[in-house]
N, CA, C and O atoms as CSV, one atom per row, in Angstrom:
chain,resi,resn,atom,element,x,y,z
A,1,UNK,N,N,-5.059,23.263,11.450
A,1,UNK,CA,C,-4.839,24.144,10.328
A,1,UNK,C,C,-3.883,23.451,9.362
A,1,UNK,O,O,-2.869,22.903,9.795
A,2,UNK,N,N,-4.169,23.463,8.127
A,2,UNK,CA,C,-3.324,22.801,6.806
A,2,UNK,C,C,-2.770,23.479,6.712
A,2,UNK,O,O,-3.232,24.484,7.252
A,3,UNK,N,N,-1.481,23.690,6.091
A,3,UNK,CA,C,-0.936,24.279,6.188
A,3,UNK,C,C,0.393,24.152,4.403
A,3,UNK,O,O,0.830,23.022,4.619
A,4,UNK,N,N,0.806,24.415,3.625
A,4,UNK,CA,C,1.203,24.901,2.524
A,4,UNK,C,C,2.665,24.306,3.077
A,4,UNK,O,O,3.535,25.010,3.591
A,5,UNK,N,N,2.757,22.788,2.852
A,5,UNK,CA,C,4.635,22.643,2.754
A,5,UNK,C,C,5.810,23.191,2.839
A,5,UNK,O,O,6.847,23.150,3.501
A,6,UNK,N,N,4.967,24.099,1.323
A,6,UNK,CA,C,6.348,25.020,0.615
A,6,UNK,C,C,6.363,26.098,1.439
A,6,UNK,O,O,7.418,26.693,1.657
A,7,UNK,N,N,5.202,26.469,1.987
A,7,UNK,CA,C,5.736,27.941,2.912
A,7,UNK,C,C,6.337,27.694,4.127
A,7,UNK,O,O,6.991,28.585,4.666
A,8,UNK,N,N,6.182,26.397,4.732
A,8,UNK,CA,C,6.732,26.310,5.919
A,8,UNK,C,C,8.321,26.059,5.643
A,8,UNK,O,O,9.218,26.584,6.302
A,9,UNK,N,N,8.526,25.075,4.444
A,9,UNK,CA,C,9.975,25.539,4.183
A,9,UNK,C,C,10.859,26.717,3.685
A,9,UNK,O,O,12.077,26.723,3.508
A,10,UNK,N,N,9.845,27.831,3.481
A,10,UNK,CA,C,10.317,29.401,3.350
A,10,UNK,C,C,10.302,29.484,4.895
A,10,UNK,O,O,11.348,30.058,5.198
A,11,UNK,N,N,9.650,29.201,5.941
A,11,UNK,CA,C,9.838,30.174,7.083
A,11,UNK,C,C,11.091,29.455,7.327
A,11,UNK,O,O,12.067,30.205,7.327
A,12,UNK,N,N,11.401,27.958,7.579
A,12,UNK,CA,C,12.605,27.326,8.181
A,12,UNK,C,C,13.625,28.093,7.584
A,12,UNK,O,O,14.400,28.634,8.373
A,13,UNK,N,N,13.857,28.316,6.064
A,13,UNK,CA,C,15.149,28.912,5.190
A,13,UNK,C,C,15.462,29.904,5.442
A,13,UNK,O,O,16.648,30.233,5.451
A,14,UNK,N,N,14.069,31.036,5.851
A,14,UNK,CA,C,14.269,32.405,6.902
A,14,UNK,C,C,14.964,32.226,8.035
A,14,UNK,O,O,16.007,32.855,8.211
A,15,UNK,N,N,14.520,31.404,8.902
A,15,UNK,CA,C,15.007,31.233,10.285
A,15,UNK,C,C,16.691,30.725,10.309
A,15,UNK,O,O,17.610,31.072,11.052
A,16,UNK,N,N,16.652,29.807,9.222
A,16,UNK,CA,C,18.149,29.300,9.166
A,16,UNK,C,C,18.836,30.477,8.852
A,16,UNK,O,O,19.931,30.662,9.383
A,17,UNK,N,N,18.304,31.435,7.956
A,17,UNK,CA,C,19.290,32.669,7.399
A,17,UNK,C,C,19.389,33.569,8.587
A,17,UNK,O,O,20.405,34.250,8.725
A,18,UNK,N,N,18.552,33.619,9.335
A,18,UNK,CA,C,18.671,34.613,10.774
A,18,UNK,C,C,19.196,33.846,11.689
A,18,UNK,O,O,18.867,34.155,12.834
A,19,UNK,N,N,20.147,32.634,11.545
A,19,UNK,CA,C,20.707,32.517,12.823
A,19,UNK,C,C,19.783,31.234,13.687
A,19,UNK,O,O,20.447,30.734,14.595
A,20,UNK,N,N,18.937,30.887,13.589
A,20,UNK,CA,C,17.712,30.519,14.721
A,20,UNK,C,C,18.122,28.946,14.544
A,20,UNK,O,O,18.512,28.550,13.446
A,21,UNK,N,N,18.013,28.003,15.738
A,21,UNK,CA,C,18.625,26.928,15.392
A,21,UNK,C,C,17.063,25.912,15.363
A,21,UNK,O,O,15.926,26.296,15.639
A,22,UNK,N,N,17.383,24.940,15.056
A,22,UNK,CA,C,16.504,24.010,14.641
A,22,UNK,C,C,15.145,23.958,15.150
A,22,UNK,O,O,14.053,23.927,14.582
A,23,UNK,N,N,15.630,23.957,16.822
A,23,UNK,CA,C,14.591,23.480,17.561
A,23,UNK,C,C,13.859,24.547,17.741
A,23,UNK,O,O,12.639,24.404,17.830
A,24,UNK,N,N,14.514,25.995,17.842
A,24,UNK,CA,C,13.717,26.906,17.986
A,24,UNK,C,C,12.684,27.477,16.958
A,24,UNK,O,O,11.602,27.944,17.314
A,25,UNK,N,N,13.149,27.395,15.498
A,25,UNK,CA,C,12.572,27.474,14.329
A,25,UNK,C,C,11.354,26.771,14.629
A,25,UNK,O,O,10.281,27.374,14.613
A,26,UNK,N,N,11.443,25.296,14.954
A,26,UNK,CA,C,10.414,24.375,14.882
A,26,UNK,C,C,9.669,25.351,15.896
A,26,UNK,O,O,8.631,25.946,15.607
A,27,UNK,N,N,10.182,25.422,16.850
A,27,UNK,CA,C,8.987,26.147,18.022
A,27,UNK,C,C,8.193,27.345,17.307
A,27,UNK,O,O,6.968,27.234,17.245
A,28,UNK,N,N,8.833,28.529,16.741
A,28,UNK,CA,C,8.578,29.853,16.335
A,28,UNK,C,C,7.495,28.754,15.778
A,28,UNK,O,O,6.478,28.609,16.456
A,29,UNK,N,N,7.626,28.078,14.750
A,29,UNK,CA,C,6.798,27.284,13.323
A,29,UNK,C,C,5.349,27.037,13.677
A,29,UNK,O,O,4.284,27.300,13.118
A,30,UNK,N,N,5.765,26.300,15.062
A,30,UNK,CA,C,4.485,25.570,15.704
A,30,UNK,C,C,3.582,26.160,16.388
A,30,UNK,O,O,2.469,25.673,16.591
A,31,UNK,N,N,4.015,27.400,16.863
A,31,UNK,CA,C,3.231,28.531,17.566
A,31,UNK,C,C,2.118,29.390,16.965
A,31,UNK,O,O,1.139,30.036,17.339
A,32,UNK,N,N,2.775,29.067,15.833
A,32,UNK,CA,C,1.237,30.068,15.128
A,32,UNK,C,C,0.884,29.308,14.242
A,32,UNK,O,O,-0.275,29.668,14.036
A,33,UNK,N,N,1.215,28.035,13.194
A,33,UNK,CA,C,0.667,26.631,12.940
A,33,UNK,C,C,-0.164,25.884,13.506
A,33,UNK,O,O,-1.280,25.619,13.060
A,34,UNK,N,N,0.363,25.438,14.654
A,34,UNK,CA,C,0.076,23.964,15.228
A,34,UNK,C,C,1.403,23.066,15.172
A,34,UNK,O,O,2.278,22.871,14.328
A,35,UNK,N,N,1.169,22.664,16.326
A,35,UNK,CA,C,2.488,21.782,16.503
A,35,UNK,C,C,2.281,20.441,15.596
A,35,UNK,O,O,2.831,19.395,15.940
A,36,UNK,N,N,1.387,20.513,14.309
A,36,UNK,CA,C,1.144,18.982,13.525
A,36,UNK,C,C,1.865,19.857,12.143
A,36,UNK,O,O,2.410,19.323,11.176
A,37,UNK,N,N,1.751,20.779,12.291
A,37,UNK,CA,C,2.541,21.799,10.912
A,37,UNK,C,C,4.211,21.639,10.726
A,37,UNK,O,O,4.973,22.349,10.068
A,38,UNK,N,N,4.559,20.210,11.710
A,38,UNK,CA,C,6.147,20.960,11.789
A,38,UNK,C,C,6.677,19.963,12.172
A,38,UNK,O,O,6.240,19.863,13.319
A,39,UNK,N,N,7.633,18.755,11.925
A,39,UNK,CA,C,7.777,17.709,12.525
A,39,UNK,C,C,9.502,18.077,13.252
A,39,UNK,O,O,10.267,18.863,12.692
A,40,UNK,N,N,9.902,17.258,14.702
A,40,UNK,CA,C,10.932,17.938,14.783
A,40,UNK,C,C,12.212,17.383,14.001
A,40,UNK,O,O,13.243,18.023,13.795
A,41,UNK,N,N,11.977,16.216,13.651
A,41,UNK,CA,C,13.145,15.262,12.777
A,41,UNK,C,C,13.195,16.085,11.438
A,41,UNK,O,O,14.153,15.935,10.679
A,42,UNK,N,N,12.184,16.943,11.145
A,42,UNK,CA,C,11.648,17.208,9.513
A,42,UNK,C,C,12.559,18.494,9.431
A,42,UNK,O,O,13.327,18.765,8.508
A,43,UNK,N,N,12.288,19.371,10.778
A,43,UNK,CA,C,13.182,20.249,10.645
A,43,UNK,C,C,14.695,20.661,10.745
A,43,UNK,O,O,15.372,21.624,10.384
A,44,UNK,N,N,14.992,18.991,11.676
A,44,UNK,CA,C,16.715,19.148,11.931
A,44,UNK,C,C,16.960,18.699,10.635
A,44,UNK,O,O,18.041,19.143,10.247
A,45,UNK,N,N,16.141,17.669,9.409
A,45,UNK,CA,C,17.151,17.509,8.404
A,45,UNK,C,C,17.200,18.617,7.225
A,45,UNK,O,O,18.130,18.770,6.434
A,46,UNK,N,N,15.703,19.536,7.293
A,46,UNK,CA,C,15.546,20.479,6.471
A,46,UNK,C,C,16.917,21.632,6.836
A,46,UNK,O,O,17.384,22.352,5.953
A,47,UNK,N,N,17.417,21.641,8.237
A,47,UNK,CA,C,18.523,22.495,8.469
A,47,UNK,C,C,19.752,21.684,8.028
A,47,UNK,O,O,20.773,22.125,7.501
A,48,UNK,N,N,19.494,20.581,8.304
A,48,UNK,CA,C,21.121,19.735,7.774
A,48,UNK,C,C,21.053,20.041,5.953
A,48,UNK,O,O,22.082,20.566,5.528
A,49,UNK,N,N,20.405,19.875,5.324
A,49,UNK,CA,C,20.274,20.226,4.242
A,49,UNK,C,C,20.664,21.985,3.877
A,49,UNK,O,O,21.304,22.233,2.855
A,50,UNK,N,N,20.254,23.009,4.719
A,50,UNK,CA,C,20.389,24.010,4.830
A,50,UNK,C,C,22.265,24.437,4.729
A,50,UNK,O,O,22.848,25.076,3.853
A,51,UNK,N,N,22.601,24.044,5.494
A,51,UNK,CA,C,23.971,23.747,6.186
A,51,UNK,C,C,24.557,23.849,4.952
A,51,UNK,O,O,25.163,24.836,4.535
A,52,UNK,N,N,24.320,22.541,4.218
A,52,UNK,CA,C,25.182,22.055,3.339
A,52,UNK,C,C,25.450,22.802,1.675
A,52,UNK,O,O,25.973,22.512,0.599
A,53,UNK,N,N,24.621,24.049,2.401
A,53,UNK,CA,C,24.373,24.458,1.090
A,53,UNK,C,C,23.356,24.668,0.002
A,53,UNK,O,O,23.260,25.465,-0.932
A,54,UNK,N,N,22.369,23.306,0.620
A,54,UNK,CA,C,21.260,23.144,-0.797
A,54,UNK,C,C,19.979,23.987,0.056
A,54,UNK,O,O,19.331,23.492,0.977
A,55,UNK,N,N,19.822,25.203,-0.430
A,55,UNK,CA,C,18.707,26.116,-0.305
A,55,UNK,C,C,17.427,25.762,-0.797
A,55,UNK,O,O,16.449,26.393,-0.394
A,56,UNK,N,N,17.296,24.831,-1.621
A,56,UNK,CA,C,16.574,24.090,-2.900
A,56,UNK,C,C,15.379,23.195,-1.986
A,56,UNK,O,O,15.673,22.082,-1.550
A,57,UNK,N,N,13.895,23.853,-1.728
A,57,UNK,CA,C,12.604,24.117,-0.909
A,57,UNK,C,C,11.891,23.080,-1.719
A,57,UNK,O,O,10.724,22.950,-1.351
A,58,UNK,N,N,12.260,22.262,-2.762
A,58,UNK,CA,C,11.293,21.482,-3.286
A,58,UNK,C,C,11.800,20.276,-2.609
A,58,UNK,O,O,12.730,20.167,-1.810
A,59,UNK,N,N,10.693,19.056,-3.278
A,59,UNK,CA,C,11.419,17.541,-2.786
A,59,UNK,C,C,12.050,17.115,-3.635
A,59,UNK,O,O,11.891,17.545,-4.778
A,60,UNK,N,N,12.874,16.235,-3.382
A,60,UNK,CA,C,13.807,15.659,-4.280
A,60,UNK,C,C,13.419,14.511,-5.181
A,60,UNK,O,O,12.666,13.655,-4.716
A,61,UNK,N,N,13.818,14.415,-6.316
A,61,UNK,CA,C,13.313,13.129,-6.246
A,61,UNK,C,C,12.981,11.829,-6.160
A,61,UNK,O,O,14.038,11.307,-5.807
A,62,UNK,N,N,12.206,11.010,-6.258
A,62,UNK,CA,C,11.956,9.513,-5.135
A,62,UNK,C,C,11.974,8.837,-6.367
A,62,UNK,O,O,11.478,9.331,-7.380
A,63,UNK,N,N,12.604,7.560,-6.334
A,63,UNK,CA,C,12.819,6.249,-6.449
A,63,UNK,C,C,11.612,5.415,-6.424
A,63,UNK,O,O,10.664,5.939,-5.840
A,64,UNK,N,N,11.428,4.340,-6.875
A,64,UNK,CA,C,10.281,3.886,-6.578
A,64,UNK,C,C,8.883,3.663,-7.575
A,64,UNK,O,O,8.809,4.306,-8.623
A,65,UNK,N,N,8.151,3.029,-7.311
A,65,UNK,CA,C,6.568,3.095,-7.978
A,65,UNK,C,C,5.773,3.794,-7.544
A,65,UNK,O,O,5.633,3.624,-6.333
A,66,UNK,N,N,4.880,4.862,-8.150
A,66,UNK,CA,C,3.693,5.863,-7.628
A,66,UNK,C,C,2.713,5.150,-7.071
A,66,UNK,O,O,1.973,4.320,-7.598
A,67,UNK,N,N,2.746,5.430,-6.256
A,67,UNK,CA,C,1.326,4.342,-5.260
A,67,UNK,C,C,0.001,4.550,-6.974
A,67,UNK,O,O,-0.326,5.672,-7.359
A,68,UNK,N,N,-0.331,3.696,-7.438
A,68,UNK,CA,C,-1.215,2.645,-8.014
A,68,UNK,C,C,-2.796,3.411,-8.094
A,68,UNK,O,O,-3.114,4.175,-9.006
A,69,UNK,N,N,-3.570,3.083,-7.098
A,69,UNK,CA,C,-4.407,3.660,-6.379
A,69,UNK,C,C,-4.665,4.893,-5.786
A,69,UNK,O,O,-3.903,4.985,-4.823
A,70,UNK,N,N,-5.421,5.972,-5.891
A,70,UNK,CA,C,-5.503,6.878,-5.261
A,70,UNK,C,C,-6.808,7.210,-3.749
A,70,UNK,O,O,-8.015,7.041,-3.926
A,71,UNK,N,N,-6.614,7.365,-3.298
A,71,UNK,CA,C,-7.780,6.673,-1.956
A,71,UNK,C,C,-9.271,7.416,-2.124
A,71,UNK,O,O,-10.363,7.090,-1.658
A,72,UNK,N,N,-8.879,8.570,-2.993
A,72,UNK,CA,C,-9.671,9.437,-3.303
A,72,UNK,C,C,-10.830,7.895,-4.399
A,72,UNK,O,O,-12.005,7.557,-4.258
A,73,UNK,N,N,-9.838,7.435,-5.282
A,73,UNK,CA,C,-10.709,6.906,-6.174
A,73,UNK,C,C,-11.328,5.750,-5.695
A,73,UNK,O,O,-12.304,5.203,-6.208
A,74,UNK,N,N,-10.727,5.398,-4.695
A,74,UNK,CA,C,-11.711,4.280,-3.606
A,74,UNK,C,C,-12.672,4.564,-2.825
A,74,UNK,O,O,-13.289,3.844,-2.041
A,75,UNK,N,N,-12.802,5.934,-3.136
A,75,UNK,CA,C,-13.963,6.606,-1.789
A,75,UNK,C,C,-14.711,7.012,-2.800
A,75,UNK,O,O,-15.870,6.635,-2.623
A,76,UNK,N,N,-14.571,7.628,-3.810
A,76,UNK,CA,C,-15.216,8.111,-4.908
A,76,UNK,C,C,-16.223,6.661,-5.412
A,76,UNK,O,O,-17.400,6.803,-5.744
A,77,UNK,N,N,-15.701,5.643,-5.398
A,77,UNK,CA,C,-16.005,4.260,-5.752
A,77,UNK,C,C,-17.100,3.529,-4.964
A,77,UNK,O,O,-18.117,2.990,-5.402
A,78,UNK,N,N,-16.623,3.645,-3.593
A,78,UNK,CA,C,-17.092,3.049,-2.480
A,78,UNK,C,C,-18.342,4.045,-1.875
A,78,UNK,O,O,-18.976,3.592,-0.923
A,79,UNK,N,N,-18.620,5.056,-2.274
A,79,UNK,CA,C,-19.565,6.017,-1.844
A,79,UNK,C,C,-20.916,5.879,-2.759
A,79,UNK,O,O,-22.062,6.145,-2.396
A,80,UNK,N,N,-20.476,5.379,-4.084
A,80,UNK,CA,C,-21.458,5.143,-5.519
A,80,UNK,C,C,-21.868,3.710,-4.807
A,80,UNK,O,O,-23.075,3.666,-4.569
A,81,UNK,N,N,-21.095,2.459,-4.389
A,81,UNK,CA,C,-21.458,1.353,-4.220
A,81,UNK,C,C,-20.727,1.083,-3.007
A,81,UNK,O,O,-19.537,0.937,-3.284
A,82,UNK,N,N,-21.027,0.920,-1.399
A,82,UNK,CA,C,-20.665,0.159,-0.898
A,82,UNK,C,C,-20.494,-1.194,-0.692
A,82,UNK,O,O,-19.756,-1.797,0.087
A,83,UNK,N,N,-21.296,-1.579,-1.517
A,83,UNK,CA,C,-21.195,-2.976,-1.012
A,83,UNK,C,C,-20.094,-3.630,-2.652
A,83,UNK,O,O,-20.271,-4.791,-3.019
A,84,UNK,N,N,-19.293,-2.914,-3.253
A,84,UNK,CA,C,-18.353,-3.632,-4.339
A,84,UNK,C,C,-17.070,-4.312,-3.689
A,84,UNK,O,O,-16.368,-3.842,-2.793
A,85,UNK,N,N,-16.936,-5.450,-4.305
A,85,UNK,CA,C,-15.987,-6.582,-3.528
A,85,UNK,C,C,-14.640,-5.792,-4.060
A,85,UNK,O,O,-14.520,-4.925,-4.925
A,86,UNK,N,N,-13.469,-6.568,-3.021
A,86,UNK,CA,C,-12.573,-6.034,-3.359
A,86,UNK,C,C,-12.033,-6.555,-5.200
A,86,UNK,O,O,-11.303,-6.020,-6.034
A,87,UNK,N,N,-12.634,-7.498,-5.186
A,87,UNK,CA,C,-12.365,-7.650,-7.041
A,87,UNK,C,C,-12.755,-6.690,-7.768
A,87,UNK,O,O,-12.184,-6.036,-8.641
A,88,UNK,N,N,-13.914,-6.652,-7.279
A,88,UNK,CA,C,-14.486,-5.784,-8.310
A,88,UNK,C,C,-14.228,-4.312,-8.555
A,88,UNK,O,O,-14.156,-3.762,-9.654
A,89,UNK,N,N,-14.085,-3.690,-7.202
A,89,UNK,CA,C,-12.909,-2.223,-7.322
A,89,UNK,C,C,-11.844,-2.371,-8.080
A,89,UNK,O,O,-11.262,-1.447,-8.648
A,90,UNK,N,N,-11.432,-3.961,-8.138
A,90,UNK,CA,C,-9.914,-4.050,-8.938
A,90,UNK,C,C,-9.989,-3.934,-10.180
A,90,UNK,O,O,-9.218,-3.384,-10.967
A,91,UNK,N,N,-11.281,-4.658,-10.403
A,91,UNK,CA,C,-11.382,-4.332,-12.152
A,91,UNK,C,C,-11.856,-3.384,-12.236
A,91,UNK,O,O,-11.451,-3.069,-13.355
A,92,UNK,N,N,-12.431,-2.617,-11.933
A,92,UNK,CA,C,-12.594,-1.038,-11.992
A,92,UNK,C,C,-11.609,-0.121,-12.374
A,92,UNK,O,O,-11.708,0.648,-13.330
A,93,UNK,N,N,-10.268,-0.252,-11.301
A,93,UNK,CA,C,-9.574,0.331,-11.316
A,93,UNK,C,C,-8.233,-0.214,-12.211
A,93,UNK,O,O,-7.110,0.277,-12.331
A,94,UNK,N,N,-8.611,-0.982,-12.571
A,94,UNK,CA,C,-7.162,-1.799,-13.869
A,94,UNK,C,C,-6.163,-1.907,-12.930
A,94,UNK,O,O,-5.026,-1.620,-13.306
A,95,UNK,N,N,-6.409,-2.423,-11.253
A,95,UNK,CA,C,-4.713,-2.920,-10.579
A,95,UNK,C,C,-5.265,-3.647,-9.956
A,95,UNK,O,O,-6.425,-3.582,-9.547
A,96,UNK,N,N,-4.268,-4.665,-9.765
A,96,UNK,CA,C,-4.182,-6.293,-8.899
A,96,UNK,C,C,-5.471,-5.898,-7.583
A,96,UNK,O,O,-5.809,-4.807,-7.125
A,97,UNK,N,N,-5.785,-6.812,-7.379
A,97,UNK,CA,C,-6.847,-7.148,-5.730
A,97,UNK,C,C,-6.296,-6.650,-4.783
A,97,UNK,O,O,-6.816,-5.882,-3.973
A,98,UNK,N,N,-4.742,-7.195,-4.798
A,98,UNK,CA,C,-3.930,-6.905,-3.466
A,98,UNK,C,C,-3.731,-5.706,-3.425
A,98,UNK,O,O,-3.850,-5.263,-2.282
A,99,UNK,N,N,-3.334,-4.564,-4.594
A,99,UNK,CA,C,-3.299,-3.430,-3.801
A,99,UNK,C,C,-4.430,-2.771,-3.351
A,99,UNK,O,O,-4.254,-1.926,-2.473
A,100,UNK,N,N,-6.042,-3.055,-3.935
A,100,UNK,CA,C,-6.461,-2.544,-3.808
A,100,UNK,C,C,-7.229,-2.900,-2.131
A,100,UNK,O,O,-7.985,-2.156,-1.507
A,101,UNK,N,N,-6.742,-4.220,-1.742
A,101,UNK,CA,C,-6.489,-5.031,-0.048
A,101,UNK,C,C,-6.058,-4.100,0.654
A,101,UNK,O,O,-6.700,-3.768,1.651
A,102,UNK,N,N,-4.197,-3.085,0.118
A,102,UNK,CA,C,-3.753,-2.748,1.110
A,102,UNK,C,C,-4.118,-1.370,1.153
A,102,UNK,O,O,-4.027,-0.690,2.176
A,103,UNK,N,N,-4.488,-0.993,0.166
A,103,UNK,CA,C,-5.291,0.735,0.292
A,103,UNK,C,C,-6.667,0.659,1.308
A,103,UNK,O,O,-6.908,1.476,2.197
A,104,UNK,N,N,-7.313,-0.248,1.038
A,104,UNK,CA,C,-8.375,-0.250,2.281
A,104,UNK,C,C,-8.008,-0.374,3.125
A,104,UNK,O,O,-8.352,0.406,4.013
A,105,UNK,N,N,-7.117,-1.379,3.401
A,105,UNK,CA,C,-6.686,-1.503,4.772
A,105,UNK,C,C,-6.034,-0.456,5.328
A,105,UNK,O,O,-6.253,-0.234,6.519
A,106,UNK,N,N,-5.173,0.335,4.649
A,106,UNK,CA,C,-4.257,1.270,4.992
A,106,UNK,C,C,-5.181,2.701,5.675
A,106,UNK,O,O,-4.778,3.538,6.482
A,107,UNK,N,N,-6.493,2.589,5.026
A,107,UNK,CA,C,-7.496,3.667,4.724
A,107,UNK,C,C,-8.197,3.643,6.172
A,107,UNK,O,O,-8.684,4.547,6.852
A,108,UNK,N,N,-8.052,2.193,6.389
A,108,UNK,CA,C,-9.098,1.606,7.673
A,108,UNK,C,C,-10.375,1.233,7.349
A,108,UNK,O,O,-11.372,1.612,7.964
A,109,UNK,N,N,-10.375,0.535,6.443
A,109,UNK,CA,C,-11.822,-0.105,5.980
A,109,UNK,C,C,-11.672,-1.596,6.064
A,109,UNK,O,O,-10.607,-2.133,5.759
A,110,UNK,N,N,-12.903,-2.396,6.543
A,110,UNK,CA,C,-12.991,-3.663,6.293
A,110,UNK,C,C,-14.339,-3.583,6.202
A,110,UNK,O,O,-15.104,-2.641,6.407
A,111,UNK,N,N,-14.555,-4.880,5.814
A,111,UNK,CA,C,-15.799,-5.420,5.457
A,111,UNK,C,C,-16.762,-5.973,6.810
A,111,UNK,O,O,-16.449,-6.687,7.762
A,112,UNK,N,N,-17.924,-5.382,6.481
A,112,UNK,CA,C,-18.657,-5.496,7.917
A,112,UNK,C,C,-19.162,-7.071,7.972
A,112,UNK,O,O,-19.294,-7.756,6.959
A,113,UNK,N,N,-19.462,-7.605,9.518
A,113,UNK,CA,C,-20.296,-8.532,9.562
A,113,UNK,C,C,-20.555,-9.334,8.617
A,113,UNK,O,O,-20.104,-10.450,8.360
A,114,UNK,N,N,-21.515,-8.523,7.981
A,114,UNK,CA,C,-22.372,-9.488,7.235
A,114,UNK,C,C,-21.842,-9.564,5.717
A,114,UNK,O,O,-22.458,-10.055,4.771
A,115,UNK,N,N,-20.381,-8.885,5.685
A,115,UNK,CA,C,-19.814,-9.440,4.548
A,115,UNK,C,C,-20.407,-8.951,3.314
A,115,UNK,O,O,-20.369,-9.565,2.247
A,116,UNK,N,N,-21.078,-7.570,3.545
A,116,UNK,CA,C,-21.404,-6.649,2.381
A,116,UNK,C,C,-21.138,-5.256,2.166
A,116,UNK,O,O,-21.470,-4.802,1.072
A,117,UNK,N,N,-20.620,-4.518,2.976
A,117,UNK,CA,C,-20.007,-3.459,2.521
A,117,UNK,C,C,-18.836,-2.778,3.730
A,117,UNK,O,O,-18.908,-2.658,4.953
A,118,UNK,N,N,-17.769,-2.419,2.722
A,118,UNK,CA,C,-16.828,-2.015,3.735
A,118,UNK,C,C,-17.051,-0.500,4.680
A,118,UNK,O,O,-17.443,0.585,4.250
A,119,UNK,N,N,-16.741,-0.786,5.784
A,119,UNK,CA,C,-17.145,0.276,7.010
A,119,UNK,C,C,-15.831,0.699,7.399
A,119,UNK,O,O,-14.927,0.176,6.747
A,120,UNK,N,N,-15.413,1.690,8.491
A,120,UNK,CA,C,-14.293,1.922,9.578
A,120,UNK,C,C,-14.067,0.531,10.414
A,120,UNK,O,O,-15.060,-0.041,10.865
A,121,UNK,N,N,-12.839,0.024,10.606
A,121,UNK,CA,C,-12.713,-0.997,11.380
A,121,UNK,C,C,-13.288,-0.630,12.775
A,121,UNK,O,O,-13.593,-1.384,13.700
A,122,UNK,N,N,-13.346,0.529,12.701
A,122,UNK,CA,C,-13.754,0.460,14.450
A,122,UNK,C,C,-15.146,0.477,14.770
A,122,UNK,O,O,-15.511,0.771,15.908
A,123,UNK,N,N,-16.045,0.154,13.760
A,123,UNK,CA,C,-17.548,0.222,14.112
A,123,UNK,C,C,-17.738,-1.479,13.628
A,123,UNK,O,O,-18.831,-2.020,13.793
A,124,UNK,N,N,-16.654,-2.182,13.068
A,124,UNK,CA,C,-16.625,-3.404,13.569
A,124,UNK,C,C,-16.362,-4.334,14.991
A,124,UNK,O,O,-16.824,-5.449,15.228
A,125,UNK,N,N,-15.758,-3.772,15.571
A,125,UNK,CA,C,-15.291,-3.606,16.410
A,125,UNK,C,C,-16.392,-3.311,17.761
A,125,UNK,O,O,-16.461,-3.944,18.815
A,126,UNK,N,N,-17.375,-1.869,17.218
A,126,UNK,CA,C,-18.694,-1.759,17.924
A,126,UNK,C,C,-19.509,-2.598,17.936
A,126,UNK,O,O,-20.128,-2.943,18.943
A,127,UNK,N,N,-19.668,-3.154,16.600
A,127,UNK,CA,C,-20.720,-4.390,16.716
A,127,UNK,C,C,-20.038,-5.606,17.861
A,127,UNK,O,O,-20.820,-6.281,18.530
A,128,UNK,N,N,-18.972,-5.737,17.957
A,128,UNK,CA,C,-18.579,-7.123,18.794
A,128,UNK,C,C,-19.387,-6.835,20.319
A,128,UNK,O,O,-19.869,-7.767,20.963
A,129,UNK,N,N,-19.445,-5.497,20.746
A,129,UNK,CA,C,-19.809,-5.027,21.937
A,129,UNK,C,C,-21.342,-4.792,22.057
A,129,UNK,O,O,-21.790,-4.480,23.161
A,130,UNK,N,N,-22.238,-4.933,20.907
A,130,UNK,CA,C,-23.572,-5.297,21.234
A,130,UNK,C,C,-24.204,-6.499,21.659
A,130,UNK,O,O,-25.416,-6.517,21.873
């Protein structure tokens, strides 16, 4: 079950306001979630944060470059043409080769066998076993 971020950090901010300590919150959380709805590191710092005062349920914000690529637009891409090289997604997408290397890779795609369209690494993997 998916589950809505922001509401799970309304139930933690509930639970912190009633008293309920970390681990148990996480438990109450995970019981009618799923225990993938609730991480337990996620919730001791969402309470350390609690603690300190900052009630404030959004994320903060990050530092950094916006990942480039969206995986959506590599699947969107790769579904029209499997067999497009990783160049050629690049010029597609107006960013370097390499990121568009580590989004597949990251995604779990490589290039099959015969070196024409990218698959799941693990049905590469199947072919070694025929």
């Amino acid at each position: 079950m998916s589950v809505d971020k922001i509401h799970i950090r309304h139930c933690m901010l509930f639970h912190f306001h009633q008293c309920t300590s970390a681990a148990e919150t996480r438990r109450k959380i995970c019981k009618v979630y799923g225990w993938e709805a609730l991480a337990e590191s996620s919730c001791r710092d969402w309470f350390r944060r609690f603690k300190k005062g900052d009630f404030r349920i959004e994320d903060k914000p990050r530092s950094g470059r916006p990942k480039e690529v969206e995986d959506m637009d590599l699947n969107d891409l790769l579904a029209d043409d499997p067999n497009m090289s990783a160049v050629d997604l690049a010029k597609t997408l107006k960013v370097d080769q390499s990121t568009v290397n580590r989004r597949l890779h990251a995604m779990g795609l490589v290039v099959n066998k015969k070196g024409k369209a990218w698959v799941p690494s693990e049905s590469v993997n199947q072919e070694d076993d025929l």
